[in-house]
BAVOKE-423998 format. One line per 2 residues: number of its first residue (from 1); for each residue x, y, z of C-alpha. Coordinates in steps of 0.25 Angstrom, whole numbers. Example, Ala and Ser with C-alpha at 12.3 -4.5 7.8 and 13.67 -1.06 7.14 Angstrom:
<vexmis>
1) 49 -18 31; 55 -4 29
</vexmis>
This chain:
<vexmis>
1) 0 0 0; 5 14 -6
3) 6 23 8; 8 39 9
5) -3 42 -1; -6 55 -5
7) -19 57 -12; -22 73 -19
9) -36 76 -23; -37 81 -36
11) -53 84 -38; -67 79 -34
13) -75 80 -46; -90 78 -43
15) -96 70 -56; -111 69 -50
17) -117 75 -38; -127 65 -29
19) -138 74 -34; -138 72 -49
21) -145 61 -57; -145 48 -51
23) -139 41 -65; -125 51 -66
25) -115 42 -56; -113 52 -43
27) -98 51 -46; -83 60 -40
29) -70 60 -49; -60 62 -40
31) -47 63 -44; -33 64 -35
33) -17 62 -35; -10 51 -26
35) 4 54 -23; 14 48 -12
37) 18 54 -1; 30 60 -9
39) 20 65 -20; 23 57 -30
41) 10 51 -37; 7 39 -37
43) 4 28 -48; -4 15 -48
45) -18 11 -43; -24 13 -29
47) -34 7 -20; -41 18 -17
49) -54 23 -8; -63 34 -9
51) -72 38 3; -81 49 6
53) -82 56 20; -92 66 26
55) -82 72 34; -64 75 33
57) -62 66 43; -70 54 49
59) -84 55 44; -93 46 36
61) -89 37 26; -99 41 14
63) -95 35 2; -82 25 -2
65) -77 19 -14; -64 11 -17
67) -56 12 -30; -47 0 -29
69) -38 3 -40; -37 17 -42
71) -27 20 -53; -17 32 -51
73) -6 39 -62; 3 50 -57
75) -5 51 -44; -18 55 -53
77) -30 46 -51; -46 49 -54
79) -56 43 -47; -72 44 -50
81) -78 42 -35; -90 35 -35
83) -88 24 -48; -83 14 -41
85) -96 16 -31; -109 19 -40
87) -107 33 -37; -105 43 -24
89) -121 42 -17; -117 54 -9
91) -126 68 -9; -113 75 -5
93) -124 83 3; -112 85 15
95) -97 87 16; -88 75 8
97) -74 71 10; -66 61 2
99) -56 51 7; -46 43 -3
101) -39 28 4; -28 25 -6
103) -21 11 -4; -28 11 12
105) -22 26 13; -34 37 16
107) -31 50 10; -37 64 16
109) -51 67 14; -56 75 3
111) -67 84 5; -77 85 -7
113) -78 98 -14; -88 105 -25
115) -82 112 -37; -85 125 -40
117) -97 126 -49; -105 115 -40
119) -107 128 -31; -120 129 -40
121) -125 117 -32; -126 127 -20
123) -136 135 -29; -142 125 -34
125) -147 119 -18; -151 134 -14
127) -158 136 -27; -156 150 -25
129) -156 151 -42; -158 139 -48
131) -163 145 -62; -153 149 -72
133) -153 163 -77; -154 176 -68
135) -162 177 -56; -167 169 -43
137) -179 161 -48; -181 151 -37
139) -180 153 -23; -178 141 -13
141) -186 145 -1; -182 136 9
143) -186 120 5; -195 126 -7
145) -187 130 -21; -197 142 -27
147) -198 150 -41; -197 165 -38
149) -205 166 -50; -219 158 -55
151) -211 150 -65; -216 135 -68
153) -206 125 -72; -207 117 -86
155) -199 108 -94; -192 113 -105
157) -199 113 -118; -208 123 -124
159) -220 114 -123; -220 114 -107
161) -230 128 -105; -231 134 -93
163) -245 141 -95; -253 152 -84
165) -250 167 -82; -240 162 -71
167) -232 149 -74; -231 147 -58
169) -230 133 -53; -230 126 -66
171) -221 115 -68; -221 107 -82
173) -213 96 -84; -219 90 -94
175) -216 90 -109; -226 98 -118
177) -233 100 -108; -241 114 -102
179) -245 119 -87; -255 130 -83
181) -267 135 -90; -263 149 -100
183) -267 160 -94; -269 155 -79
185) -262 155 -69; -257 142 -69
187) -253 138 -57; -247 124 -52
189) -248 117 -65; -240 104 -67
191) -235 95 -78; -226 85 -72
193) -223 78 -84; -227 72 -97
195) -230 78 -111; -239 87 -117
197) -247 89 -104; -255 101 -98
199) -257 106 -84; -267 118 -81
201) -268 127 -67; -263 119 -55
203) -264 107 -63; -254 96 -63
205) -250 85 -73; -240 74 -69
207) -235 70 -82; -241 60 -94
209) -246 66 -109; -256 75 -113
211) -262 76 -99; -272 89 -95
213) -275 95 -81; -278 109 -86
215) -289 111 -76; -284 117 -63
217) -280 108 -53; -280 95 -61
219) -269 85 -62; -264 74 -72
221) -254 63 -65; -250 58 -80
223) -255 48 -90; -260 56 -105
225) -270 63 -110; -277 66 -98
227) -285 79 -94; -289 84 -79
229) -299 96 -86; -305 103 -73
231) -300 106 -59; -294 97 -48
233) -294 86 -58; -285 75 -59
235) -281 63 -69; -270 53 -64
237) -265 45 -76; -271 38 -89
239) -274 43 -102; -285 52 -106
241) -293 56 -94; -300 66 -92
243) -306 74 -80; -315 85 -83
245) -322 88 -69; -318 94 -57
247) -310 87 -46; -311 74 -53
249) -299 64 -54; -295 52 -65
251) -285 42 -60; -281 37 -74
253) -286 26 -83; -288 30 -99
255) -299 39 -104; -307 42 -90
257) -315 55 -89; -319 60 -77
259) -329 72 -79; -334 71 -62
261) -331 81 -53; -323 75 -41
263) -325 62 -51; -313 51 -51
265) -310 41 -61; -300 33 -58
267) -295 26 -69; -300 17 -80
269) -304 19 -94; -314 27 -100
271) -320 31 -87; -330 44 -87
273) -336 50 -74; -346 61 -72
275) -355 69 -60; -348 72 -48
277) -337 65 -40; -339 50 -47
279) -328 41 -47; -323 29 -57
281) -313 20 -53; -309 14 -65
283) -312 5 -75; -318 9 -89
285) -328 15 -97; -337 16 -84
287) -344 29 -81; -348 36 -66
289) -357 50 -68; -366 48 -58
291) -363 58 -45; -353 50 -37
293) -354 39 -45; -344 26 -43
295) -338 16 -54; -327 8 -47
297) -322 3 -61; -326 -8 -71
299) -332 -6 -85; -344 3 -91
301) -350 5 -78; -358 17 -76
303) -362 25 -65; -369 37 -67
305) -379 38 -53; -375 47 -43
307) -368 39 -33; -368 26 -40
309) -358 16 -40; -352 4 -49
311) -338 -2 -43; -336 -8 -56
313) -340 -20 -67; -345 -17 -79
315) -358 -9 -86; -362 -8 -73
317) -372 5 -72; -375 13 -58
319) -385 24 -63; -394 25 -51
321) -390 34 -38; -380 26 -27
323) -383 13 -37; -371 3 -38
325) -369 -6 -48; -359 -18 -50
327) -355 -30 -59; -358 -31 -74
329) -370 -21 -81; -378 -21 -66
331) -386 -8 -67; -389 0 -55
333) -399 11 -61; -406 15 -49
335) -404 23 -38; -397 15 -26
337) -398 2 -33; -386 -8 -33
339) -385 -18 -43; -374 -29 -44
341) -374 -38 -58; -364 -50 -60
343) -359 -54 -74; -369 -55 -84
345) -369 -46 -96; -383 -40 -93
347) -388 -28 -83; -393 -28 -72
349) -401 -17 -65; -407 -12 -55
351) -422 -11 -56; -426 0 -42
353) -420 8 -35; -411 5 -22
355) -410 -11 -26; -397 -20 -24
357) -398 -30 -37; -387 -40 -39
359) -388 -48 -52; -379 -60 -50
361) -382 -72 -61; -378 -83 -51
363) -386 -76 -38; -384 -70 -27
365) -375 -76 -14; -374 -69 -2
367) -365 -76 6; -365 -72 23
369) -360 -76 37; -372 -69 44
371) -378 -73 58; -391 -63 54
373) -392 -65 37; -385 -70 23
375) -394 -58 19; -402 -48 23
377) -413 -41 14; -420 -32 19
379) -432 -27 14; -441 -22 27
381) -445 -10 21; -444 -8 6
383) -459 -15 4; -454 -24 -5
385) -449 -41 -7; -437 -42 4
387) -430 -54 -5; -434 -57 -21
389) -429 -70 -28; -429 -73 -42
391) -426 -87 -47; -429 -97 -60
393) -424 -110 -53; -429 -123 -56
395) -420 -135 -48; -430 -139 -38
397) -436 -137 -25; -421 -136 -18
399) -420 -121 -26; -429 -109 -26
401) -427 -94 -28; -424 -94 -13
403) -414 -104 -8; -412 -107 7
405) -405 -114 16; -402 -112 32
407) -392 -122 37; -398 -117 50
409) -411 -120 58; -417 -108 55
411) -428 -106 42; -421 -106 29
413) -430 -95 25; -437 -87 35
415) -450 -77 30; -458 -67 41
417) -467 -57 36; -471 -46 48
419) -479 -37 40; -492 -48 39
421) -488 -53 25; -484 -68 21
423) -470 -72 24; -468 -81 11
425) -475 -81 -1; -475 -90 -11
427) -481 -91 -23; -480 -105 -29
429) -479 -119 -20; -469 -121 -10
431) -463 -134 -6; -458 -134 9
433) -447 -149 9; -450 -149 23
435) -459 -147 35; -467 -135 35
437) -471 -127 46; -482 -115 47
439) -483 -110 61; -496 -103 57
441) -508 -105 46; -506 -112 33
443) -516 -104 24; -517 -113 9
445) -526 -116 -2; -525 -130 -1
447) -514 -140 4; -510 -155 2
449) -500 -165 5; -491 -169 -5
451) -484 -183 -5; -478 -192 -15
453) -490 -203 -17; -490 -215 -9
455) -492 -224 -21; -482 -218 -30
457) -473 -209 -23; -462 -208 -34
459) -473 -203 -46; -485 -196 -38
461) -488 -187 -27; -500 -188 -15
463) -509 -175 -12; -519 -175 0
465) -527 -161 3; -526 -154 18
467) -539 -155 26; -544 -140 27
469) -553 -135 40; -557 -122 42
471) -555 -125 56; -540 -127 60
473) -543 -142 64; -536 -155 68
475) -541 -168 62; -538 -181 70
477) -541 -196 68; -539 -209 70
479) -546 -223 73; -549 -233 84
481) -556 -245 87; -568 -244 97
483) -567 -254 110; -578 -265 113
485) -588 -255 119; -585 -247 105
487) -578 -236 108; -565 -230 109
489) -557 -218 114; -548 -209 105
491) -536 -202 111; -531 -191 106
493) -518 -183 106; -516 -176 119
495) -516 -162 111; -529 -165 105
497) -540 -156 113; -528 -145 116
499) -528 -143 102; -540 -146 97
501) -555 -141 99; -569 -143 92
503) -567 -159 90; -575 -165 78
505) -576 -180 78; -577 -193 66
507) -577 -207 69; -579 -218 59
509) -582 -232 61; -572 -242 52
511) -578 -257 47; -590 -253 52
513) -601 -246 54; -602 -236 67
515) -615 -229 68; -615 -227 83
517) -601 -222 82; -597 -209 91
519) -588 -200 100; -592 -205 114
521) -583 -194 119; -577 -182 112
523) -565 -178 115; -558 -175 128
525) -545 -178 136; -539 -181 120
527) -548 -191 118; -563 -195 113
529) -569 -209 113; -579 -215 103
531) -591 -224 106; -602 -232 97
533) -594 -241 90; -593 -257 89
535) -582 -263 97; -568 -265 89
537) -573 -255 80; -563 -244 72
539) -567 -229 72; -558 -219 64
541) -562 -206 70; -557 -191 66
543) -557 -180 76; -554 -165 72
545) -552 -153 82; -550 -139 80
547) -537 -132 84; -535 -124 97
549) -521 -120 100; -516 -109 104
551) -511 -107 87; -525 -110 82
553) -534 -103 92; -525 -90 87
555) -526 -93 72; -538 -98 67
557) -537 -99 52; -551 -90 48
559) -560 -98 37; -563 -84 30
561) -554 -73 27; -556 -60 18
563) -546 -57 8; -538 -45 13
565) -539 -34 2; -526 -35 -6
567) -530 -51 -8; -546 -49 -11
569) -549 -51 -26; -536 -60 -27
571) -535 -75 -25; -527 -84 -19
573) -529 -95 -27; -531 -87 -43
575) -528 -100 -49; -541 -107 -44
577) -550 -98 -48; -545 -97 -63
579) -538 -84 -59; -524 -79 -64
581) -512 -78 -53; -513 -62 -53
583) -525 -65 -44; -518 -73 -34
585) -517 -66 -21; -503 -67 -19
587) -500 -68 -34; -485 -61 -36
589) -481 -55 -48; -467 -52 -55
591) -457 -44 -48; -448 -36 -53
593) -434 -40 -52; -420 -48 -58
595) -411 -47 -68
</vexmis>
């Protein structure tokens, strides 16, 4: 190792300062002369360190790079700092010092210096004139760099226009492109960018082609050949679209126009808006001018009723006031009516007023974890049906037009009707597959059983009439053999006389003839006894009582009844008399309703 070294600085040469572009290398030349101890320089190559201090002596270390095999003639060597490390990442925003290690031995510190004409760097930090020319046109007052003047700032060109009385405020960046309105005065107007793009009073555009926000206040983020034509109005992006109302905003899309004051559409194709403060979210072709009309998106939707609302699909229409319409074609043209279609390729409408219609080809499941209801409709005081069902099945008894089934203990329908009218009414037959129960009067026009035949169950049925009283009687019978003095006594069940009252009684002697036949004593203690009969002979006898319980003695059933008044002139039976249904009582006719 070479000792007694003795390095002389020559000149620090800055090539590019930290501030400058990121892509020039932020490099030093540095050259210097290495001589003995005698002063006789040196030849030869050196392994040499650079290092950058913050301070002559000790210090921080801020920045180091080794040239291994630094070449030397006649003590002259040059050296560019920095190429061996990427470049010098330093801001040189304090005091530098430069130490040299050559072959282990460390030179003196070097303190970094400015050449002469970088003393316009000083100026350049106070801004105390950064125009060229004569005069002071800006002013640095304290953290805020300000024109002394109303001048604007454009790109150079002569298309960029600087319009107004006062060109104040401007700034135009753009190519081609023209701020403020001539012969206003044109304050705040921007164009960040882009080509051939306008910006009127206080309006901004961001960049893009061909854009306008001439009305005051507007502002177009970018995109082409978009136009914000009244105040506070905004476009951010897309190509052609245009707002023409007051305070009204288009997000983007292609081709949207937004002619609703406070409207918003925000985004989509071909989108139009009208009335006052309506909103599109998107989609295309669809249309909202109805007052605070909604479309959320989809295709050819329509919503021109004040307050109506469609949060997408397709050729959906909302025309009626707060109406709402979803799915594919549903129509909602009355006021408060909401319509849901599925699908199919065919409307679907509302048909009054305040409705919720869903038309769904495959029906409608409601699907619930309820301890009260699956559903509830309510109905109590609209007047009209609480539950309408329309069907064409034809699979059997097992479907109907109303299907249930309780997994519980509970009825699997239930029917109460408080105001004095019929629970249930149906119109043609009913078949009940199991026990039925009526807790109070059956009221009919005839009434049978119906069995498979006993002769010829698998090909023929069995019909027996009911026995019909206009008293609410109890037939009983039965026979007995009369004892060697000709008589005999007939118990009864030991309900009989609680029940029953007004006894009737039949006896008829079997094999042979019984003229002296009779009732020796009626009944009493749940018997009677027979008398006048020859010894071993059979009696069948027949003994009918009218009801007194507590039910009957409440409820007899009356033999004659006038027709109430909405009834008289109608039948309940048309048929019967050769008359058409129309007259029936009870007839019902078509209701309105469906698809």
């Amino acid at each position: 190792m070479r000792k007694a070294l003795i390095l002389i600085c020559i000149g620090l040469f800055v090539l590019c300062s930290a501030g400058l572009a990121a892509d020039i290398p932020k490099l030093i030349n540095y050259q210097g002369m290495l001589t003995s101890i005698s002063g006789e320089p040196l030849n030869g190559t050196f392994d040499t360190f650079f290092r950058i201090f913050n301070a002559q002596f000790g210090g921080d270390k801020r920045w180091e790079e080794n040239h291994a095999a630094l070449s030397v003639n006649q003590g002259l060597f040059n050296v560019i700092l920095g190429s061996q490390s990427g470049g010098i990442q330093l801001d040189f925003s304090e005091e530098y010092w430069l130490e040299v290690v050559v072959e282990g031995e460390v030179m003196p510190r070097v303190r970094f210096t400015s050449a002469g004409y970088a003393y316009r760097a000083m100026v350049a930090d106070s801004a105390a004139s950064a125009t060229p020319g004569s005069g002071s046109n800006w002013t640095l007052s304290g953290s805020v760099l300000q024109t002394n003047e109303h001048w604007g700032i454009a790109r150079g060109g002569a298309w960029n226009v600087l319009l107004g009385d006062s060109t104040r405020g401007h700034v135009n960046l753009g190519e081609a492109c023209t701020t403020g309105v001539s012969g206003q005065n044109a304050l705040g107007s921007v164009v960040g960018g882009g080509r051939w793009n306008k910006a009127g009073w206080n309006a901004i555009v961001g960049g893009g082609t061909l854009n306008r926000a001439t009305a005051y206040g507007s502002t177009i983020g970018g995109g082409e050949y978009n136009n914000a034509w009244d105040m506070h109005t905004t476009v951010g992006g897309g190509v052609g679209n245009t707002v023409t109302h007051h305070s009204a905003t288009i997000g983007g899309g292609e081709y949207n126009t937004c002619a609703s004051d406070h409207g918003v559409i925000g985004g989509g194709l071909l989108n139009s808006d009208s009335g006052w403060c309506v909103t599109i979210s998107g989609g295309a072709y669809n249309r909202a001018n109805g007052n605070y009309a909604a479309v959320g998106g989809g295709e050819l939707d329509t919503a021109d009723g004040a307050w109506a609302a469609i949060p997408g699909g397709r050729r959906n229409v909302a025309n009626g006031k707060y109406s709402f319409a979803a799915g594919r074609r549903a129509k909602a043209v009355h006021d408060g009516s909401f319509v849901w279609a599925d699908s199919m390729d065919s409307d679907f409408s509302s048909i009054q007023a305040n409705e919720f219609a869903v038309g769904a080809a495959m029906g409608l499941r409601v699907q619930a974890d309820n301890a009260s209801w699956g559903a509830n409709i309510n109905n109590e005081f609209g007047g009209g049906d609480g539950l309408r069902a329309y069907a064409n099945v034809s699979l059997g008894s097992n479907w109907g037009a109303i299907y249930a089934i309780n997994y519980g203990t509970s009825p699997s329908i239930y029917s109460a009707n408080t105001g004095g009218g019929l629970a249930a009414y149906f119109n043609d037959g009913v078949y009940v597959g199991d026990t039925l129960h009526v807790v109070g009067h059956i009221s009919k026009g005839g009434g049978s059983f119906k069995i498979d035949h006993p002769l010829d169950p698998e090909n023929k049925y069995l019909y027996h009439s009911f026995v019909e009283s206009p008293d609410m009687m109890n037939v009983y019978n039965g026979n007995v053999m009369l004892d060697a003095r000709g008589e005999a006594r007939v118990d009864l069940p030991e309900w009989f006389e609680a029940l029953n009252r007004d006894f009737r009684y039949q006896l008829t002697p079997i094999g042979q003839p019984g003229p002296n036949l009779y009732v020796a004593q009626e009944i009493s203690g749940n018997s009677f006894e027979i008398a006048g009969g020859e010894p071993g002979m059979k009696v069948s006898w027949q003994v009918t009582g009218i009801r007194q319980d507590p039910y009957a003695e409440r409820n007899r059933i009356p033999v004659e009844k006038e027709k109430r008044a909405q009834e008289r002139g109608k039948y309940l039976h048309p048929k019967a008399y050769d008359l058409p249904e129309t007259m029936g009582i009870n007839h019902v006719g078509e209701k309105e309703g469906g698809r």
